[in-house]
C-alpha positions in Angstrom: 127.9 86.7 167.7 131.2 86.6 166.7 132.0 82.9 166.8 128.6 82.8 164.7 130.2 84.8 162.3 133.2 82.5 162.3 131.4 79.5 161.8 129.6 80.6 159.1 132.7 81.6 157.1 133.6 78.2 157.5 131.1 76.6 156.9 131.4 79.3 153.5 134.8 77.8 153.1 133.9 74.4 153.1 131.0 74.6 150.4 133.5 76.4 148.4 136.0 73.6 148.8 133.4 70.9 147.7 132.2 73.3 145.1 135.3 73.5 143.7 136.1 69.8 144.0 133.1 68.9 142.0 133.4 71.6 139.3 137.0 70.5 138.5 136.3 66.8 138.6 133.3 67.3 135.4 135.6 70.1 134.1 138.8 67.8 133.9 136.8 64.5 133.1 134.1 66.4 130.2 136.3 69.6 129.5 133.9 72.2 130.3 132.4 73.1 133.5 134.5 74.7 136.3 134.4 78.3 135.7 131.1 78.2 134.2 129.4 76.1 137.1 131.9 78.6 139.9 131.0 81.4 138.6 127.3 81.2 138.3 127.2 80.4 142.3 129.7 83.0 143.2 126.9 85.3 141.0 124.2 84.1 142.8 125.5 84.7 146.6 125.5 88.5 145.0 129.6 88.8 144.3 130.2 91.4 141.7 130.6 89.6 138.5 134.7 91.4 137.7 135.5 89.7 141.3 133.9 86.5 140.4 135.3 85.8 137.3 139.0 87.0 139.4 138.3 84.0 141.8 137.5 81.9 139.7 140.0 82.6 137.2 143.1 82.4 140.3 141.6 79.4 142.0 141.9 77.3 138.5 145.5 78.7 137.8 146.8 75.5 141.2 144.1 73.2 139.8 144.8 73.6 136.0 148.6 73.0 136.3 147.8 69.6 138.7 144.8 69.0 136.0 147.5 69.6 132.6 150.2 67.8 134.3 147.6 64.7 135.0 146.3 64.8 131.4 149.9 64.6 130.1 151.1 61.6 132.7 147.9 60.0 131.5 149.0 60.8 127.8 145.7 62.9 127.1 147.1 65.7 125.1 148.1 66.5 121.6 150.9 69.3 121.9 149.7 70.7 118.2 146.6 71.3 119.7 147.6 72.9 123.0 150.2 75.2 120.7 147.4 76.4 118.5 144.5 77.5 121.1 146.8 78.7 123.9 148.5 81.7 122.8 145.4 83.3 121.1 143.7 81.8 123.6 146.1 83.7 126.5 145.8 87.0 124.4 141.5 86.9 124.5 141.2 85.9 128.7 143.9 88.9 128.9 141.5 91.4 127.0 138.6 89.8 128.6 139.5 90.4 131.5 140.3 94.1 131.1 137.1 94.5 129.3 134.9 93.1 131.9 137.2 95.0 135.1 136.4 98.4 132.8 132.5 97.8 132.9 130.4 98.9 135.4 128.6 96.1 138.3 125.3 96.9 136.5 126.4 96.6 133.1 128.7 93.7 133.3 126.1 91.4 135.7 123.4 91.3 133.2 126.1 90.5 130.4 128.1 87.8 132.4 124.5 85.9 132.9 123.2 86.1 129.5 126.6 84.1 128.4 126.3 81.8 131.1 122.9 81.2 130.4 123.5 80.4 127.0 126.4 78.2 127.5 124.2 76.2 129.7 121.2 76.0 127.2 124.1 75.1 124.6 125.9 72.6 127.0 122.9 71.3 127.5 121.4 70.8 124.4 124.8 69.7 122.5 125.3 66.3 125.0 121.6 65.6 124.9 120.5 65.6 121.3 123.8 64.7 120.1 125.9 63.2 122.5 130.4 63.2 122.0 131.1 62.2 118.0 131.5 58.6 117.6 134.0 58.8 114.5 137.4 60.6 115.0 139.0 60.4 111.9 142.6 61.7 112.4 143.2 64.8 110.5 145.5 67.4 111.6 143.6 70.3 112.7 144.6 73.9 110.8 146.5 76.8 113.1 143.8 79.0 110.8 141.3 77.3 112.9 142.6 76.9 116.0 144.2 80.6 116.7 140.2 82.3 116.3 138.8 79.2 118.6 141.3 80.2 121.3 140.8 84.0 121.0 136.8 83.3 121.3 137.3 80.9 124.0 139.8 82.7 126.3 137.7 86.0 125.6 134.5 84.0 126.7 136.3 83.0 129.7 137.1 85.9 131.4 134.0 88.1 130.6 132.0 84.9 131.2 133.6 83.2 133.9 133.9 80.5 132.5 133.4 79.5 128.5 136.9 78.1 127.3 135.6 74.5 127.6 132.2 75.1 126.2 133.5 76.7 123.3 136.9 74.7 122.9 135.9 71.1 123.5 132.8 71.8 121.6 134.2 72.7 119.1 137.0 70.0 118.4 134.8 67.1 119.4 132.0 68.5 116.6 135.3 68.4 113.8 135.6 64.6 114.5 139.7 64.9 114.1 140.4 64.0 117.6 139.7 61.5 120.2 137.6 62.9 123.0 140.0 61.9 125.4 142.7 64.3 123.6 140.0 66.5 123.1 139.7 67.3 126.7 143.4 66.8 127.6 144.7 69.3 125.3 141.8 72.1 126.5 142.6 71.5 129.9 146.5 71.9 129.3 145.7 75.4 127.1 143.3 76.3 130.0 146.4 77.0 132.7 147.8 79.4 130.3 144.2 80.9 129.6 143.4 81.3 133.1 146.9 82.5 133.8 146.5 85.1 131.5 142.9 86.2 132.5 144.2 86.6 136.6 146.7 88.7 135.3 144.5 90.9 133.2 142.5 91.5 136.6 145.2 91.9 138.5 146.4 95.1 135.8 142.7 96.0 135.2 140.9 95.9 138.7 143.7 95.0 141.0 143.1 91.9 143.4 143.0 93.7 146.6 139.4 93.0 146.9 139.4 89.2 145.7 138.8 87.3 148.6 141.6 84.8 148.9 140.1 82.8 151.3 137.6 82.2 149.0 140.2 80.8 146.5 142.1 79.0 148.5 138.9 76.8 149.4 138.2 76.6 145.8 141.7 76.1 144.4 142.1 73.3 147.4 138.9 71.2 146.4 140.4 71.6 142.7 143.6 70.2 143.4 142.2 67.1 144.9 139.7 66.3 142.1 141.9 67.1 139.2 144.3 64.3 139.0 140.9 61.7 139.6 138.8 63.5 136.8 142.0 63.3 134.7 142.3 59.2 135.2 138.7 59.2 134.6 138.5 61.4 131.4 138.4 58.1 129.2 135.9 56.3 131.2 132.9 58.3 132.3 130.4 59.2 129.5 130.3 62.8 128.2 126.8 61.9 127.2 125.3 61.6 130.4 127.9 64.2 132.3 127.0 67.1 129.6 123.3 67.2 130.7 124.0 67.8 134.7 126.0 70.2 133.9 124.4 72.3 131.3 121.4 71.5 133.3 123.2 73.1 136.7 124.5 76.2 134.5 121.0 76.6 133.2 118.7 76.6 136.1 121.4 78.6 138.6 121.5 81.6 135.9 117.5 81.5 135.4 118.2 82.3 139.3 120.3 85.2 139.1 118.2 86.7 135.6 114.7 86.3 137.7 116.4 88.3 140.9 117.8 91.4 138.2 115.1 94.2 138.5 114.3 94.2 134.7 112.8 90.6 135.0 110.7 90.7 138.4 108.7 87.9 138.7 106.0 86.9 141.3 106.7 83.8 143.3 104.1 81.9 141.8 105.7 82.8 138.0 109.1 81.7 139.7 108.3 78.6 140.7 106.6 77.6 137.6 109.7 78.7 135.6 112.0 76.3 138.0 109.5 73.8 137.3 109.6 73.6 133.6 113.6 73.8 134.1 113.7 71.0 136.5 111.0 68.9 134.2 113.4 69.8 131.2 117.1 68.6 133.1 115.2 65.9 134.4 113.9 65.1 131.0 117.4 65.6 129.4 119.5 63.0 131.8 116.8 60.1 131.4 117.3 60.7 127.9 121.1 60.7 127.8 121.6 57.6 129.7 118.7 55.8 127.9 120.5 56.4 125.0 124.1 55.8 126.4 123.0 52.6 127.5 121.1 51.4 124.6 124.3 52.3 122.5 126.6 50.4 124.8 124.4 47.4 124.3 124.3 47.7 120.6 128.5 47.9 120.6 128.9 44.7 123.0 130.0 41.7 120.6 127.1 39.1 120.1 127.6 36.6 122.4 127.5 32.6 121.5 125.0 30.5 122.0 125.4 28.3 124.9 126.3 24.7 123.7 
């Protein structure tokens, strides 16, 4: 029995590891993804949403620095940016993460999937119907803008789990004043200090005792390893067709955990016919984006001559 036990917390481990390897590569490549995507499986094993949003929050603090530190060798960043979302930014994940350590399991679990759920009908949504911006005109984005969009997004992040890149890479992609590629660079270098803050406003608000390290440590190991790959690859994989899985994955996992909360009991039969439609739908949404990711690729290729 006990070596059962054993290698089922390994086998825990590893799926962590790979979980977390995958989340960092679409959040370092897209900007968006890791906690959100983390999160909403650590919710739906049945961890208590403060201690998921901990993990998750100390297992990006390794990956984020090898992440920022790839973005910047890869030159990916735009310092004014990263100055004007990260201290805000640091001061909303600290208050977040008080915040959500002060509510109660049953109060915060129901609040933690409705945002999850929406970021992932927004993620969604945002890269199917209207894909990255095309048109990135140059104009120096205003502190007055940027100080609110980190406080929003660090705040989002901690209570969340995960919401900095939704909200922050949204956000300066849809003012078409920045390449994408900076885009998510200079998110990803703001997110170290976001999610530094947010573990240390755990660590003061529900101590981190209880967080189970090993569970980190597989997380923050399969983070490493992808960061500095999703970083080279930031400029080359489509957002287009990325966006979709993931808001796709965010979407159906939290329909999960709101159809197990007592308040929304569903019979099997209603269950499966909501993972249908939801399946049908992501299905639906990734045809679409790389139908039209392809089609515009071939309508930006230079004519070619006619053969003599």
């Amino acid at each position: 029995m006990a070596g059962e036990n054993q290698e089922e917390r390994v086998q825990g481990l590893v799926v962590l590891g790979i979980l977390g390897f995958l989340a960092q590569l679409v959040n370092s490549s897209l900007g968006m993804g890791y906690g959100v995507t983390s999160t909403s499986f650590l919710l739906a094993i049945g961890t208590v949403p403060a201690l998921a949003s901990a993990t998750v929050n100390l297992s990006q603090v390794g990956s984020q620095a090898v992440s920022a530190l790839a973005h910047w060798r890869f030159g990916n960043v735009d310092w004014r940016v990263v100055r004007g979302v990260a201290v805000s930014g640091a001061l909303g994940a600290f208050g977040g993460a008080f915040f959500l350590s002060w509510l109660s399991t049953e109060a915060a679990r129901p609040l933690m999937t409705t945002i999850l759920l929406v970021l992932g009908c927004y993620v969604l949504v945002r890269f199917t119907v209207w894909g990255p911006p095309k048109d990135m005109v140059g104009r120096v984005l205003a502190h007055r803008f940027l100080a609110p969009l980190g406080f929003v997004g660090g705040f989002m992040n901690s209570t969340g789990g995960g919401g900095w890149g939704p909200i922050g890479t949204s956000a300066l992609l849809a003012t078409g004043r920045l390449e994408p590629r900076k885009v998510v660079g200079s998110i990803s270098v703001a997110e170290f200090v976001v999610v530094l803050a947010g573990s240390a406003g755990f660590a003061f608000g529900l101590g981190l005792g209880s967080v189970n390290m090993g569970w980190v440590g597989a997380l923050l190991l399969g983070g490493v390893v992808a960061a500095p790959i999703a970083a080279w690859l930031a400029h080359r994989i489509p957002g287009r067709m990325l966006g979709p899985l993931v808001g796709g994955l965010i979407l159906t996992t939290n329909a999960h955990n709101v159809m197990r909360m007592e308040a929304f009991t569903m019979r099997a039969p209603t269950q499966l016919a909501v993972y249908a439609v939801l399946l049908l739908a992501w299905g639906a949404a990734v045809l679409w984006s790389t139908r039209e990711h392809l089609r515009h690729q071939r309508d930006t290729e230079p004519a070619r001559s006619p053969a003599a």
